[in-house]
LUMDO-198977 format. One record per residue: residue in three letters; x, y, z of N, C-alpha, C in turn. Coordinates in steps of 0.02 Angstrom, whole numbers, plus 50000, padded with zeros to 5 digits. Example, Ala and Ser with C-alpha at 12.3 -4.5 7.8 and 13.67 -1.06 7.14 Angstrom:
residues 2
ALA506604971650390506154977550390506604983550390/SER506424988850354506844994750357506455000250394/
END
This chain:
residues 380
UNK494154975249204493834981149174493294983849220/UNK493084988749224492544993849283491924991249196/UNK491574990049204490994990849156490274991849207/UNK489954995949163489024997449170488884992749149/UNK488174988749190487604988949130486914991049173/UNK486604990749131486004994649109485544991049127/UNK484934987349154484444981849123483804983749174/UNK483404980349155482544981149170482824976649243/UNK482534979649298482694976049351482204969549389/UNK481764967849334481114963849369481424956949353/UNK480834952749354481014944049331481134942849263/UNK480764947249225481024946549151481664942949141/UNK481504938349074482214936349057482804939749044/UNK482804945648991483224951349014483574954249056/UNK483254954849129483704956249185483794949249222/UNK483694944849204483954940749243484474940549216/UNK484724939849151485274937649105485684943249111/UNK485374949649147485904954849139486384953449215/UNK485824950149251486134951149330486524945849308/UNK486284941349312486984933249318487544936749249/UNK487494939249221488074940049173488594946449226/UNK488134948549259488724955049287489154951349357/UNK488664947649375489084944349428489524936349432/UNK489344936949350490004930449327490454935049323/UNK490244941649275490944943849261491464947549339/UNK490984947349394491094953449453491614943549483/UNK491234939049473491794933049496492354931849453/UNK492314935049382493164933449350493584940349364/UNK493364945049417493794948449433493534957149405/UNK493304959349363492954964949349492524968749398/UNK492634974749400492184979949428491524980249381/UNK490904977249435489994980949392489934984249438/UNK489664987649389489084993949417488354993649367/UNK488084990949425487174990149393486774997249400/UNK486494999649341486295007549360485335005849331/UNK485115006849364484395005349346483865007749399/UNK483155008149391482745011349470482645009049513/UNK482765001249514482724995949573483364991249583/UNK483524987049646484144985649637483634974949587/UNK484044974549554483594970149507483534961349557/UNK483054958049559482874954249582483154949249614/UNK483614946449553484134941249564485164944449573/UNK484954950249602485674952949626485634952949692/UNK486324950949716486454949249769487164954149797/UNK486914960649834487384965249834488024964549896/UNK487874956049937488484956849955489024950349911/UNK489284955049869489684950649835490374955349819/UNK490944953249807491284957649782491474960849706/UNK491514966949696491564970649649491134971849607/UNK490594970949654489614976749622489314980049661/UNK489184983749632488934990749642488334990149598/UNK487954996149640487274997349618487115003849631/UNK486795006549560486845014749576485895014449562/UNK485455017949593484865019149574484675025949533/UNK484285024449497484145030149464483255032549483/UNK483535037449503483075042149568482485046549502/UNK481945046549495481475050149443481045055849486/UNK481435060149474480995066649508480175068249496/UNK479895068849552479215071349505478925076749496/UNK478605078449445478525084049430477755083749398/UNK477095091749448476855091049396476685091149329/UNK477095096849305476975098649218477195090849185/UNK477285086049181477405078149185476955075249176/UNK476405071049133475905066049128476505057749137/UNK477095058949126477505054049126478115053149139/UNK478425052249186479005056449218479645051749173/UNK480155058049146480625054349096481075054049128/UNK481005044049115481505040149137482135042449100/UNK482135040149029482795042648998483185047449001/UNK482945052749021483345058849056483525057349112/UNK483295052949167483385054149230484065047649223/UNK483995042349188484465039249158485075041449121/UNK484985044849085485595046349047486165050049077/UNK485905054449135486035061649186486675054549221/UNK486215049749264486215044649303487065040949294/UNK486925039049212487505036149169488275041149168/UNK488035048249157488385051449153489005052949218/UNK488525052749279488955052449343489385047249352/UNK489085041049347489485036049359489865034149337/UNK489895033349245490445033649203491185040849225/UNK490955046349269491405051449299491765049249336/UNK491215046849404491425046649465491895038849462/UNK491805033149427492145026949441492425023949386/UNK492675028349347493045028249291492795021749236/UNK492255022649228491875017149173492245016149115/UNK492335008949090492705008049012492345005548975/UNK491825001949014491315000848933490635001648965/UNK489985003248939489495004348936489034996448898/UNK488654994348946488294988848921487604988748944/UNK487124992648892486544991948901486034984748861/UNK485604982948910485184977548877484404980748869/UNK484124979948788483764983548759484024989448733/UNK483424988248672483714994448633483455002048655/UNK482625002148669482315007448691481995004348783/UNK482115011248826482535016448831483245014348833/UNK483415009248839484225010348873484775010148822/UNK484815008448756484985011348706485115019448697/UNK484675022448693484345026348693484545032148728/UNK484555030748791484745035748842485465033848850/UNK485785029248833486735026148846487005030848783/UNK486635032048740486845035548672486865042748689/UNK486405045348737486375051848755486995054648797/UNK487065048548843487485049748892488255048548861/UNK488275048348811488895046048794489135053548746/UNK488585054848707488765062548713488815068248743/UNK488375067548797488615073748867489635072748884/UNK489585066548886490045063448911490845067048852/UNK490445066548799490975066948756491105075848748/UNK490815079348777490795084148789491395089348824/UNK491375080748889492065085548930492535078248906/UNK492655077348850493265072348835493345066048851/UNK492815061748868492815058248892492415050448844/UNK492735047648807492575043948754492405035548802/UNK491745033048793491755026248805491235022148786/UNK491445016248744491075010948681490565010248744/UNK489635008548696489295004448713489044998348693/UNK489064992048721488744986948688488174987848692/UNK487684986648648486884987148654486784978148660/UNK486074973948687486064967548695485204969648653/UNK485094966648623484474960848602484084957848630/UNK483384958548672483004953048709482554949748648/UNK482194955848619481484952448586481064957648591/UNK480794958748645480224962948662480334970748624/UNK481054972248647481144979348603481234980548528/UNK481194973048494481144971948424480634971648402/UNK480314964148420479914964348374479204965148408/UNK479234967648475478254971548491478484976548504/UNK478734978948535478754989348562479304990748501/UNK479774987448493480144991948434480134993848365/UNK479674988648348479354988348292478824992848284/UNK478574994448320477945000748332477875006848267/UNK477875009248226477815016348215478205021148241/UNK477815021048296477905028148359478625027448393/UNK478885021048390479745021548426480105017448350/UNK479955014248305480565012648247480935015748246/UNK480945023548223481455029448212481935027148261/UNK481695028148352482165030948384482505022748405/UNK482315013848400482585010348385483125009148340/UNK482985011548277483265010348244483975017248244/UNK483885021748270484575025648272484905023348326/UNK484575021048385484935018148454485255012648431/UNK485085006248411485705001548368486105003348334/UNK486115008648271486525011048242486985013948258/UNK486875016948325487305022048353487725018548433/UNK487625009848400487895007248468488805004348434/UNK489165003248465489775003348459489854993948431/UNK489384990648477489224984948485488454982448500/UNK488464977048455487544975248442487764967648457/UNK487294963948496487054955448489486484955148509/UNK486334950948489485574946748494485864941448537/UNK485094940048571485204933648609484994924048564/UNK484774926248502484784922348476484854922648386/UNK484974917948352484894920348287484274920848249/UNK483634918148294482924918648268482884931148267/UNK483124931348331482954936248350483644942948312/UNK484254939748294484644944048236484264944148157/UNK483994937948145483364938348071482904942648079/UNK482594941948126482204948448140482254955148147/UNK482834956948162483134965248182483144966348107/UNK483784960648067483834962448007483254964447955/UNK482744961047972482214960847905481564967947950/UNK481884968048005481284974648013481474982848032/UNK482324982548024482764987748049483044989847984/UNK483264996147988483604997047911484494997547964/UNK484944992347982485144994648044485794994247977/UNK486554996648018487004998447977487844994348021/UNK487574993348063488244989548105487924980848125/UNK488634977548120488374971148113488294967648180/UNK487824960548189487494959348266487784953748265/UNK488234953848335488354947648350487804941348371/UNK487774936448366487384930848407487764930448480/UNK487424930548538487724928148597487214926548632/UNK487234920848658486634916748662486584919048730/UNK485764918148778485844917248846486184911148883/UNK485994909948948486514906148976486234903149021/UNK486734899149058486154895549107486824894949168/UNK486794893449236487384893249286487374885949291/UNK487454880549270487534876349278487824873949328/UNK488324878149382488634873549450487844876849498/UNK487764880949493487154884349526486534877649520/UNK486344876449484485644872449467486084863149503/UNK486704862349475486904856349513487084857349584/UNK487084861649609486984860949691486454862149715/UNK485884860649671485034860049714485054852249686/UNK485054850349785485334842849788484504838849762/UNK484434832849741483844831249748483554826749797/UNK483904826149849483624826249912483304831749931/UNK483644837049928483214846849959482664845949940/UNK482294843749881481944845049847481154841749886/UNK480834846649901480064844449936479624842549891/UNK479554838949884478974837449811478404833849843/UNK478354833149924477854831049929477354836049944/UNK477554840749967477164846549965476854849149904/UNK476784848549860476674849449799476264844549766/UNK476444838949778476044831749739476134826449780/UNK475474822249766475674815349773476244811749779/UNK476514805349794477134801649743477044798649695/UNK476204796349684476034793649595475934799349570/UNK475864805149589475624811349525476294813949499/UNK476254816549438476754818549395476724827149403/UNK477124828749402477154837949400477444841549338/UNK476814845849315477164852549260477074855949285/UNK477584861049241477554866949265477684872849221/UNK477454879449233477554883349200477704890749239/UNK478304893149195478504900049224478684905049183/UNK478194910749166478154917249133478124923549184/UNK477864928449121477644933949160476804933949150/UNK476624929049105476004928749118475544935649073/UNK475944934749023475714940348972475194935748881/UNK475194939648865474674935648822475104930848788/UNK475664935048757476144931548724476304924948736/UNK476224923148798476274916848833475864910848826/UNK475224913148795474814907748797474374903348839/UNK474294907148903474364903948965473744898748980/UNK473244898648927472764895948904472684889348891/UNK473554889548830473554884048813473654880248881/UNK474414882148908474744879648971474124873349009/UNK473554877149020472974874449050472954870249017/UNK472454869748966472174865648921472684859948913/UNK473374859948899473674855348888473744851048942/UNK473964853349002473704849949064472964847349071/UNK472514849849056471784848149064471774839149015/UNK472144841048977472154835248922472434828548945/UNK472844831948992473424826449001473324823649079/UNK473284826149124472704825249188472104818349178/UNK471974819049117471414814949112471624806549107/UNK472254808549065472534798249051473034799049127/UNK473324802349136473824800049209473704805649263/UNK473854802449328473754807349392474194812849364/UNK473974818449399474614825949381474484833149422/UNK474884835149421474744842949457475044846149413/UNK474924851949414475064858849348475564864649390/UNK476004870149426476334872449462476484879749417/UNK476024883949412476164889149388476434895849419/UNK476914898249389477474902149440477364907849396/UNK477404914549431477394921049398476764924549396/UNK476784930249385476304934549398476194939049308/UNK475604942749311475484944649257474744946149218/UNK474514950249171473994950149153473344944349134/UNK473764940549134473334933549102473294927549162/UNK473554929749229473484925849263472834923749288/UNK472234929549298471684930649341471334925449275/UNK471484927349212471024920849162471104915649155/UNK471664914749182472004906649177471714903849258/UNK471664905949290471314905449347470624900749343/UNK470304906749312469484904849307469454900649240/UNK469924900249200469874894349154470044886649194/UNK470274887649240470324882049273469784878449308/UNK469354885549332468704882749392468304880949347/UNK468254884249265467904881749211467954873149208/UNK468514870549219468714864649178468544860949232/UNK468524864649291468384859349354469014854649387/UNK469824860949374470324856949393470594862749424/UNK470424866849474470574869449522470924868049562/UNK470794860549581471024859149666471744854149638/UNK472104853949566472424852949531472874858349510/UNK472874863449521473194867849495473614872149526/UNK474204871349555474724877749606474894886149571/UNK474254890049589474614896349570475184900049614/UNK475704899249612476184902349639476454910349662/UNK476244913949605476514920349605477384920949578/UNK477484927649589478224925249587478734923149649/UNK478994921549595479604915749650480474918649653/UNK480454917049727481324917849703481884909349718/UNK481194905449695481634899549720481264892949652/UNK481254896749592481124891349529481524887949533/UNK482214888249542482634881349515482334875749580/UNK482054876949654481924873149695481184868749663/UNK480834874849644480304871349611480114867249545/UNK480804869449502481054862649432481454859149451/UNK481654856149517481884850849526481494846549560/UNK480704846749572480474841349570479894840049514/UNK479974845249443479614845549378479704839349359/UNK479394836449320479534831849259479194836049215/UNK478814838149197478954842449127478814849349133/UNK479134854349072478994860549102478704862949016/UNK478284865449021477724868448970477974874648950/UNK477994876648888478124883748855477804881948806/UNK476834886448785476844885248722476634893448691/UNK477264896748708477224903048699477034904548617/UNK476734910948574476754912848529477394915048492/UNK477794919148531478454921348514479044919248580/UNK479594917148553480114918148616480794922048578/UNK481144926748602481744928948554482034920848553/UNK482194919848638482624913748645482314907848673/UNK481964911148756481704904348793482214902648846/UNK482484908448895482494908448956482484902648989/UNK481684904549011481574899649059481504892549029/UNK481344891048964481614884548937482264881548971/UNK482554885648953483344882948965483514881449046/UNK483204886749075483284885449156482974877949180/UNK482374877649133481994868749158482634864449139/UNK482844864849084483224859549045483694858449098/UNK484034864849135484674863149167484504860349236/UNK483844860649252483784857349315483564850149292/UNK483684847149216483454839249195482554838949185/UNK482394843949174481714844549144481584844349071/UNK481264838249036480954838648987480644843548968/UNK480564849148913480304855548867479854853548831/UNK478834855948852478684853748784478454861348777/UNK478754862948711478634869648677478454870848611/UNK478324879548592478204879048513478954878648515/UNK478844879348430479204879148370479414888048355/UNK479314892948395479464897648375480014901248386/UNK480224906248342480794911248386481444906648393/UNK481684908748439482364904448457482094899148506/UNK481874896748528481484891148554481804883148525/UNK481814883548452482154877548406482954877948430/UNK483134882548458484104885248453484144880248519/UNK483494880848560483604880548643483564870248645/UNK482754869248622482644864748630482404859848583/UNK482754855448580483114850748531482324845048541/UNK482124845148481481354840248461481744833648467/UNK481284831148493481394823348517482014820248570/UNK482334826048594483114822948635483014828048699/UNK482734834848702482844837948773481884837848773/UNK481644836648735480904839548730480474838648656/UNK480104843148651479864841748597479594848548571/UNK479494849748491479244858948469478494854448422/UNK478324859448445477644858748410477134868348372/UNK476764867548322476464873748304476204876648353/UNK476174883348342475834888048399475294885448381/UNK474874883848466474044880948474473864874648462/UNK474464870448443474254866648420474454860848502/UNK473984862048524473924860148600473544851848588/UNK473214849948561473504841948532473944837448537/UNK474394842448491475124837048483475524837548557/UNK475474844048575475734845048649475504840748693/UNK475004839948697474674835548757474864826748722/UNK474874824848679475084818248640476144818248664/UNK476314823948656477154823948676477274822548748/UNK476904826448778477124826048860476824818548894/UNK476094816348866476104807048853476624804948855/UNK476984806148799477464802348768478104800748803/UNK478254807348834478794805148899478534805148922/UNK478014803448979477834804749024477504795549039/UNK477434791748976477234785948971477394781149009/UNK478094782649046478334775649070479084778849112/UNK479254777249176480034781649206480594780149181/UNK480654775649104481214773349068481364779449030/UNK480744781648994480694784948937480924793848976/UNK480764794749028480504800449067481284802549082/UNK481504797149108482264799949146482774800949072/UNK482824795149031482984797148962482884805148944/UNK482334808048928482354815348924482694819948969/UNK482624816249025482884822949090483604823449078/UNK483934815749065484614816349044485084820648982/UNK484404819348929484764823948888484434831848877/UNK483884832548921483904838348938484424844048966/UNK484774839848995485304843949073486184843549016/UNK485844837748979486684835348902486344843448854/UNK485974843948851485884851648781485894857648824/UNK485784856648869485594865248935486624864748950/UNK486794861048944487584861948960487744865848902/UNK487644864748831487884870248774487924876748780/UNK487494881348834487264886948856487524889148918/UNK488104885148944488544883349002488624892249030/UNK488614896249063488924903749082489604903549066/UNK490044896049101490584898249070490944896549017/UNK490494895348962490614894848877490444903348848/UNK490164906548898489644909748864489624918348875/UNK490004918548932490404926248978491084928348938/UNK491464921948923492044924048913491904928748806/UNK491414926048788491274931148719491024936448736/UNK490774940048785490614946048816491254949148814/UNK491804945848867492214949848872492624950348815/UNK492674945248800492904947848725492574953248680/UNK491954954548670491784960648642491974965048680/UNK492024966248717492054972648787492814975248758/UNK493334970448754493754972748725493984975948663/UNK493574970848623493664973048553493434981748542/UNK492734981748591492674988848602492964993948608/UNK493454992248645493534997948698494524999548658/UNK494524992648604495284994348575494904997448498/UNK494654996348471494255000848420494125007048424/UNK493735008248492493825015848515494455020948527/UNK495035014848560495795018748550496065019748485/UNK495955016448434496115017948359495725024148315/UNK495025024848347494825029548333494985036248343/UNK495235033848407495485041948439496255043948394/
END
């Protein structure tokens, strides 16, 4: 099949999940075409059968804000012309919902009919979509999608109870590449650069937004630093980084602490983790949870969101209340107590991150893609 998609091109979990999903499907043989303003982080454009179209934003002064969604939808419209597009797969609901809905009626204009799947992160639900000021135009962009999933079922309860929506949402979980993460040998792996050989390593990788908690992240390390040697390895960039910073020189564990920035080589840096920290406020799903798990990293996280779907209390990790940075720092003890108990977790960390396999997890994509695109021929 020739299919679009759509996605935020940064580190976000979203486009990462959009890129590795287009280029599993570009390895079972399908034509992508990635249409977005940057080519996205983790795409790798010499591969066969992807393509990457940019979407160019003119500027203008009469403009306080130059519209993307127009310059998008225009964008959609060519490419679905020029390379004979059969399905449309945008991730998020606002803009790319939004503007895939627009473009599908220009489109339908000169005769030219083609289904969109809309995808589910979180962020366009339940903080920006939930808003006032964009509900309306959320809530007609799902309605008006051919095809709806969520990436988890924490995050389909949510659409339901805050959307008045009218077409039903699949669950399709994120994913993880599992032959990818088992060929980062653990010999490759430099860990002396990083730590000691008696110190233990966490780690943490966001965008470093409030939502994140990045506070706790510290503190729970600060806690745990104190009964065993340790280093802390914080990856990503973001608003809350510069405070998590100086909360550190506060605590007087500075010369303890790896700020990283962003990375294009995390799976190199969770394979010499022993535990990896999420004690986010909200997760739809938990991403980068799942990415620790598959490199055999113990999870200590909340209890929120799809987070419980990802990581399994007491067998890959452990869930605990938002803040409740206590019990967190008492869990990561807990494996962390002894290298019997420690490798035990890593094992069935990498046994639950296999459930989320890509290729358990591509082939229900394409199966919607179809169901799409034969629904749309009955319509006609």
């Amino acid at each position: 099949m020739k299919i679009a998609i759509v996605c935020y091109p940064t580190f976000g979990g979203s486009g990462v999940v959009a890129t590795e999903l287009g280029t599993e499907l570009a390895k079972r043989g399908h034509e992508i075409h990635f249409i977005t303003y940057k080519q996205p982080v983790r795409l790798e454009l010499l591969a066969n059968h992807i393509h990457f179209h940019e979407v160019n934003i003119p500027e203008y002064p009469l403009f306080k804000y130059q519209p993307y969604e127009l310059a998008l939808s225009s964008k959609l419209v060519d490419v679905v012309k020029l390379h004979s597009i059969e399905v449309l797969h945008v991730h998020y609901a606002i803009p790319h919902a939004y503007a895939g809905y627009m473009a599908k009626k220009m489109l339908e204009e000169e005769g030219i009919k083609i289904p969109m799947v809309t995808t589910l992160h979180g962020t366009d639900i339940t903080l920006v979509g939930n808003h006032p000021f964009y509900k309306p135009a959320v809530t007609f962009s799902i309605n008006k999608s051919d095809v709806v999933t969520s990436v988890s079922q924490s995050l389909k309860d949510d659409t339901l109870r805050l959307f008045d929506t009218k077409v039903p949402i699949e669950v399709v979980p994120n994913f993880i590449d599992l032959d990818k993460h088992n060929n980062t040998k653990s010999n490759d792996c430099q860990r002396h650069v990083m730590a000691e050989e008696h110190e233990y390593i966490l780690t943490h990788v966001s965008n470093f937004r409030k939502v994140k908690r990045i506070d706790d992240v510290v503190k729970v390390f600060y806690e745990v630093q104190k009964s065993i040697p340790a280093k802390l390895i914080m990856v990503g960039e973001g608003p809350e980084k510069e405070i998590a910073e100086e909360l550190c020189q506060k605590l007087n564990i500075e010369n303890k602490v790896i700020f990283l920035g962003n990375s294009d080589e995390v799976i190199e840096i969770l394979c010499f983790t022993d535990i990896f920290l999420l004690p986010s406020e909200k997760e739809s799903f938990g991403l980068a949870a799942l990415e620790a798990m598959a490199c055999g990293v113990p999870v200590i996280s909340t209890n929120t969101g799809g987070l419980p779907e990802v990581n399994e209390h007491g067998i890959s990790g452990f869930l605990s209340d938002v803040g409740d940075v206590q019990e967190m720092t008492k869990n990561t003890l807990k494996i962390l107590k002894d290298k019997t108990t420690l490798n035990i977790f890593k094992i069935e960390a990498k046994k639950t991150a296999a459930r989320f396999d890509i290729h358990k997890i591509v082939p229900v994509y394409e199966k919607l893609y179809l169901q799409s695109v034969e629904k749309l021929k009955i319509k006609l």
